[in-house]
C-alpha positions in Angstrom: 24.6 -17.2 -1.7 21.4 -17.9 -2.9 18.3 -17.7 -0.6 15.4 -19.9 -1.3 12.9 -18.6 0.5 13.2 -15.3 -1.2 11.1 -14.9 -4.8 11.9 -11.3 -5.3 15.4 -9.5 -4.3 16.3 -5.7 -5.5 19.5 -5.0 -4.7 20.6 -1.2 -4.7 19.1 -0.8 -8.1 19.1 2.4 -9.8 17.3 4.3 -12.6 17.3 8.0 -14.2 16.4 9.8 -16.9 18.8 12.2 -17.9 20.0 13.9 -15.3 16.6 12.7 -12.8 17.5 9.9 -10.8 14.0 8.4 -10.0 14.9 5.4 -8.0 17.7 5.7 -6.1 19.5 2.2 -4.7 16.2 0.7 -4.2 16.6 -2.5 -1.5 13.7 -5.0 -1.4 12.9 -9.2 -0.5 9.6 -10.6 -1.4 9.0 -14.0 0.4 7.6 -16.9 -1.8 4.1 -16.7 -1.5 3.8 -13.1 -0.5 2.0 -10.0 -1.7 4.1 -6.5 -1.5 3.3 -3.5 -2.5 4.8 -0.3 -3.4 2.9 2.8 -1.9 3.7 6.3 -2.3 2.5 9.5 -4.1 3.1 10.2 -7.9 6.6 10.8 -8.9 7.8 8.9 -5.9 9.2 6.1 -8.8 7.2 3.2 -7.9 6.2 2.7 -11.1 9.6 3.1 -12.4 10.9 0.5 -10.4 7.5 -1.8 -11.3 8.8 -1.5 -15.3 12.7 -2.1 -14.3 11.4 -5.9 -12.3 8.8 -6.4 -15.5 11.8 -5.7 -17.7 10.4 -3.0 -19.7 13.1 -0.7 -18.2 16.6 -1.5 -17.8 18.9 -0.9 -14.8 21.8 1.7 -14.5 23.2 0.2 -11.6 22.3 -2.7 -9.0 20.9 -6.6 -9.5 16.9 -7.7 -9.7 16.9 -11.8 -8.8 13.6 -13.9 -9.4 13.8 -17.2 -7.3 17.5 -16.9 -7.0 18.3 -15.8 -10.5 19.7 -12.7 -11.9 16.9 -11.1 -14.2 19.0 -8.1 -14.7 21.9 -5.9 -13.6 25.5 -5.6 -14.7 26.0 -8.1 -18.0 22.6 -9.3 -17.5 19.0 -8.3 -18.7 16.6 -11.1 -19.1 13.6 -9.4 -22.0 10.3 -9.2 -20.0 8.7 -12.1 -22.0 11.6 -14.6 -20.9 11.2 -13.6 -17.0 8.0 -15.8 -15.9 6.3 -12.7 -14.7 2.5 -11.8 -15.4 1.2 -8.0 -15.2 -2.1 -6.9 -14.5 -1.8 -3.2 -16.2 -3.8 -0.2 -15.1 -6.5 -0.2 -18.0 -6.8 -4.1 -18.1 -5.3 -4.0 -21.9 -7.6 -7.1 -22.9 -7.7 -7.2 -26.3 -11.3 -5.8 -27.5 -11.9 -8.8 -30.7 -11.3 -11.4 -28.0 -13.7 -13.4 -25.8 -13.0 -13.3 -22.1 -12.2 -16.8 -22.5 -9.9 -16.1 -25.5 -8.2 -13.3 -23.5 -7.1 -15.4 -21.0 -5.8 -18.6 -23.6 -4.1 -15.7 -25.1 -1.0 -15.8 -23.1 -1.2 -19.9 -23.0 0.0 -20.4 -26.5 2.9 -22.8 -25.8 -0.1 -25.0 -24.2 -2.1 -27.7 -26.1 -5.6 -26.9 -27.3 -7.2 -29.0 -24.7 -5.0 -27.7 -22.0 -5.5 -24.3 -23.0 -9.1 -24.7 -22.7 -8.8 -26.5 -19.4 -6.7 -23.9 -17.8 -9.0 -21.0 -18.9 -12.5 -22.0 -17.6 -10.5 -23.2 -14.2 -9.5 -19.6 -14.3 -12.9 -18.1 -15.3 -14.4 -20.6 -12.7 -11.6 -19.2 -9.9 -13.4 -15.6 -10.5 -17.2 -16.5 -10.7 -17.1 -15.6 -14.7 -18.1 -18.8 -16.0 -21.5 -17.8 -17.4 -19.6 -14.6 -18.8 -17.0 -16.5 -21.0 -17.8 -16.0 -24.4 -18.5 -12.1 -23.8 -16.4 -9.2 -25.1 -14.7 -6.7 -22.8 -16.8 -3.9 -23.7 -20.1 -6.4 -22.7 -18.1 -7.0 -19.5 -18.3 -4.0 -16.1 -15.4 -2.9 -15.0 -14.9 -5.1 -12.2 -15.5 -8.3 -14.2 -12.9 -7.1 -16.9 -10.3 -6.5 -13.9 -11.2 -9.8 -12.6 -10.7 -11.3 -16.4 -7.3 -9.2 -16.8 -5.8 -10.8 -13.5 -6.9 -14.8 -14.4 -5.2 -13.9 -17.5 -2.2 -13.0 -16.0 -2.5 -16.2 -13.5 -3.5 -18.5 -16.2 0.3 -19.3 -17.1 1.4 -19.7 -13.2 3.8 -17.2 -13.5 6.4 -16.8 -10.9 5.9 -13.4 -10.1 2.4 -11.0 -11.0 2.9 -7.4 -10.7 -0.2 -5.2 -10.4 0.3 -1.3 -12.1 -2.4 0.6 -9.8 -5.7 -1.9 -10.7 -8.3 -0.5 -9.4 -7.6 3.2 -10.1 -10.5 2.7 -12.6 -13.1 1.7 -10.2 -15.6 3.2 -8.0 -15.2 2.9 -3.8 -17.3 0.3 -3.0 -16.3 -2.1 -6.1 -12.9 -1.2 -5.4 -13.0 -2.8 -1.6 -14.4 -5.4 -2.5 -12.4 -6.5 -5.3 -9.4 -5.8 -3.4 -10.6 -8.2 -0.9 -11.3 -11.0 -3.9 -7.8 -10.6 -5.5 -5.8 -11.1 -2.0 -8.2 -14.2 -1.6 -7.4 -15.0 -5.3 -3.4 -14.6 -5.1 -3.3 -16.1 -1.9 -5.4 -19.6 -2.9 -3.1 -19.7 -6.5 -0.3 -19.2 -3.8 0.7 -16.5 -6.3 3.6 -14.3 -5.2 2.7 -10.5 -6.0 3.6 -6.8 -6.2 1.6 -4.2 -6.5 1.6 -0.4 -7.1 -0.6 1.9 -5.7 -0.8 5.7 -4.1 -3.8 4.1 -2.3 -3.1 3.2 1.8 -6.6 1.3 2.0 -5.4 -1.0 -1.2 -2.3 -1.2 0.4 -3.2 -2.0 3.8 -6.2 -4.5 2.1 -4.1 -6.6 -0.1 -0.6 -6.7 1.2 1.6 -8.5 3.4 4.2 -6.2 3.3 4.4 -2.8 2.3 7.2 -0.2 1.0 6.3 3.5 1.1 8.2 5.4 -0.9 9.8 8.5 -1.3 12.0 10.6 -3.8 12.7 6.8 -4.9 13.9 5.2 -1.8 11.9 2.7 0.4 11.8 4.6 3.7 10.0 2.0 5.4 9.3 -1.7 4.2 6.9 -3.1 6.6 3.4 -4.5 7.7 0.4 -2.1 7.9 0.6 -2.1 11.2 4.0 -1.2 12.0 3.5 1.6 9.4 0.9 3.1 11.7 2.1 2.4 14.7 5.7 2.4 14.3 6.6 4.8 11.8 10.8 5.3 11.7 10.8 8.3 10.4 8.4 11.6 9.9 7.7 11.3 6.6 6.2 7.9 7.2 4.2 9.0 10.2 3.0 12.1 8.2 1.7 9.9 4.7 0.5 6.9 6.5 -2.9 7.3 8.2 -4.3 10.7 9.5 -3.0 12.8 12.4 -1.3 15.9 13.5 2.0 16.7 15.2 2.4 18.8 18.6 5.3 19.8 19.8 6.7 18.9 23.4 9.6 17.9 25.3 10.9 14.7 26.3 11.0 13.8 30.5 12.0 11.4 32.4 10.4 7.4 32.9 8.9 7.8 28.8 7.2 9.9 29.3 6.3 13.7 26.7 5.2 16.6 28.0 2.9 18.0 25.4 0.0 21.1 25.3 -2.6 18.7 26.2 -0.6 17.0 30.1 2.2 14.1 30.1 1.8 11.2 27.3 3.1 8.0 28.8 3.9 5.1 26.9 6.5 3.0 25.4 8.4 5.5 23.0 8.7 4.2 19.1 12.6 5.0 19.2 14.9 6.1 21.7 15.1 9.9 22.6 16.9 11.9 25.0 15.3 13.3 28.2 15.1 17.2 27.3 15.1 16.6 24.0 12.3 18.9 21.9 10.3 16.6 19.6 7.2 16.6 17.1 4.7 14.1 18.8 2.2 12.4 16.7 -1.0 12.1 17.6 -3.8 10.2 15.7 -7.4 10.7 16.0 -8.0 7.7 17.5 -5.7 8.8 20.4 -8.3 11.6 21.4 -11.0 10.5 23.2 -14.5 12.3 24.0 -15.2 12.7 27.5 -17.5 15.0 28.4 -16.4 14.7 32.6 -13.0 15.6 31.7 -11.3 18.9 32.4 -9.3 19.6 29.0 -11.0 21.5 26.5 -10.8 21.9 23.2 -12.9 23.9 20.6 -14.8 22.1 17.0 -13.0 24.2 14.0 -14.7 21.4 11.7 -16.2 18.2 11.3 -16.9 15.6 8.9 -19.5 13.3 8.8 -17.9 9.6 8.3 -21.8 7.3 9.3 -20.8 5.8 12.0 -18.2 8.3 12.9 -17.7 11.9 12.7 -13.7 13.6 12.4 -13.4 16.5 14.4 -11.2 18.9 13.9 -10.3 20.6 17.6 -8.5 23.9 18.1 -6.2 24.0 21.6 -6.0 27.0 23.1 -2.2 27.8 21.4 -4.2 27.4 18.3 -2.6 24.4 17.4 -5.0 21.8 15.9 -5.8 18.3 16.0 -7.9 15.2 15.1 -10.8 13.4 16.6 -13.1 10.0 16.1 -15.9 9.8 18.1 -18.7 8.4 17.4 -21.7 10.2 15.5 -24.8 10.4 18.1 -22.0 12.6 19.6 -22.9 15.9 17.1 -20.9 18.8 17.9 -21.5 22.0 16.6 -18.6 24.2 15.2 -17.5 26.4 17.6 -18.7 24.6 20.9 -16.0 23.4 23.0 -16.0 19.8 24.1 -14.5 17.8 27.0 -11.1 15.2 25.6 -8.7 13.1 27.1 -5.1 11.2 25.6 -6.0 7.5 25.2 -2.1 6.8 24.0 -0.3 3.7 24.7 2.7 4.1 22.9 4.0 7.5 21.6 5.3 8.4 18.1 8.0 11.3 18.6 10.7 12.6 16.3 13.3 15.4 17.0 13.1 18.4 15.8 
């Protein structure tokens, strides 16, 4: 049965390389209008499974749709340049003889000359580039070649734009930005999107939704939020964000007896009262308080601005995470007052 409101729909796809299978009955649905993205570390097969949707890889086993229709799986492989999907590669690939505006009719060949023309300075216009549109890439920075490279890809109103890690290329502070401008971008051509990246912050700027993955399964397909806060399992509480676990032991009312006193909260999961758990706790749960009794010593510290990360030993040696805010300077080795500030607590057996 066909679902409209889905644009995207891997179902238990499947893809090796000899005898390395590097995506592994992959299950995903992409609202129309919505912006995924695949997160994970390298080798994880993100990528893999970006080049089996593009069509640049085919399946062993399982079905990709696009708005309802099978792309590819058993009897079926629709070639990449038939599926009505744009890409947005990792190094741009604009072609260096062309004009920006060139670039972008490029890929609007079965267009008129006037509506080619049209189309491209409405794009070039959508990115702030007018003024730049008879420049060559190499008189273009990087971030107005990445904006160029994604108008290009718009610029036929494909039904689906993948996104191969681009902004690996670009500095931090060009790289927020831009990932700002391209949600904006996507969101006002009501574009529905994937992107790779092994980035959180991309991930976490751009998407709606995001899958992290792992040995080439989607262990969690989610919103940034729940990823942080509701992690299912603990390789998703370990990747995503920063924090450490501590061990304790579950009680009675939800409540975890830990090193550091009795977390209450709402648990993420159900566990068993006795039950011996790894409890997460992020640095944001640690708060500063010079008044308070608990003690713990500075091992390190990092310098953030407005912020500095501590790093505090307990007394078992175990070791975890701090924010507090910078006029708050700390030297290694001095011990400093904390309390829990935890609402909700992550916990996973042992």
């Amino acid at each position: 049965m066909q679902n409209d409101n889905y644009m995207l729909e891997l179902s238990a796809i499947t893809q090796r390389y000899g005898d390395n299978t590097v995506v592994k009955e992959m299950n995903l649905q992409l609202a129309r209008g919505s912006i995924g993205c695949l997160l994970g570390p390298s080798g994880c097969g993100k990528t893999t499974a970006l080049r089996c949707i593009a069509g640049f890889e085919s399946l062993q086993s399982g079905e990709i749709k696009l708005a309802g229709n099978v792309i590819a799986g058993k009897n079926a492989h629709v070639p990449a340049e038939k599926r009505q999907i744009g890409m947005v590669f990792q190094d741009y690939a604009l072609f260096p003889h062309l004009t920006a505006i060139q670039n972008i009719e490029f890929g609007l060949q079965n267009h008129r000359a006037a509506e080619r023309q049209f189309r491209a300075a409405e794009m070039l216009e959508l990115v702030n580039l007018e003024s730049f549109a008879h420049l060559y890439p190499h008189e273009l920075s990087g971030g107005q070649q990445q904006r160029v490279a994604l108008v290009r890809a718009l610029a036929p109103r494909p039904k689906l734009l993948l996104l191969d890690e681009p902004f690996s290329n670009l500095d931090v502070t060009l790289r927020e930005r831009l990932c700002l401008d391209v949600r904006e971008i996507l969101k006002q051509e009501q574009t529905t999107a994937i992107m790779v990246t092994h980035d959180q912050d991309e991930a976490f700027m751009i998407a709606d939704y995001i899958g992290v993955m792992h040995q080439g399964l989607i262990q969690q397909w989610d919103t940034a939020y729940n990823l942080y806060h509701k992690p299912c399992n603990h390789f998703i509480a370990d990747f995503i964000g920063e924090g450490v676990f501590l061990p304790g032991v579950v009680g009675e009312n939800q409540c975890v007896k830990i090193e550091l006193g009795t977390i209450e909260g709402e648990f993420v999961g159900i566990i068993e009262s006795g039950t011996e758990v790894d409890v997460l706790l992020r640095p944001d749960d640690i708060i500063h308080d010079d008044d308070s009794p608990m003690q713990a010593v500075v091992a390190d510290k990092a310098f953030r601005g407005a912020q500095i990360l501590y790093t505090l030993k307990l007394p078992s040696g175990a070791e975890m995470l701090a924010l507090v805010p910078s006029h708050h300077d700390h030297s290694v080795g001095e011990p400093i007052g904390i309390r829990l500030a935890t609402d909700h607590i992550i916990a996973f057996k042992k």
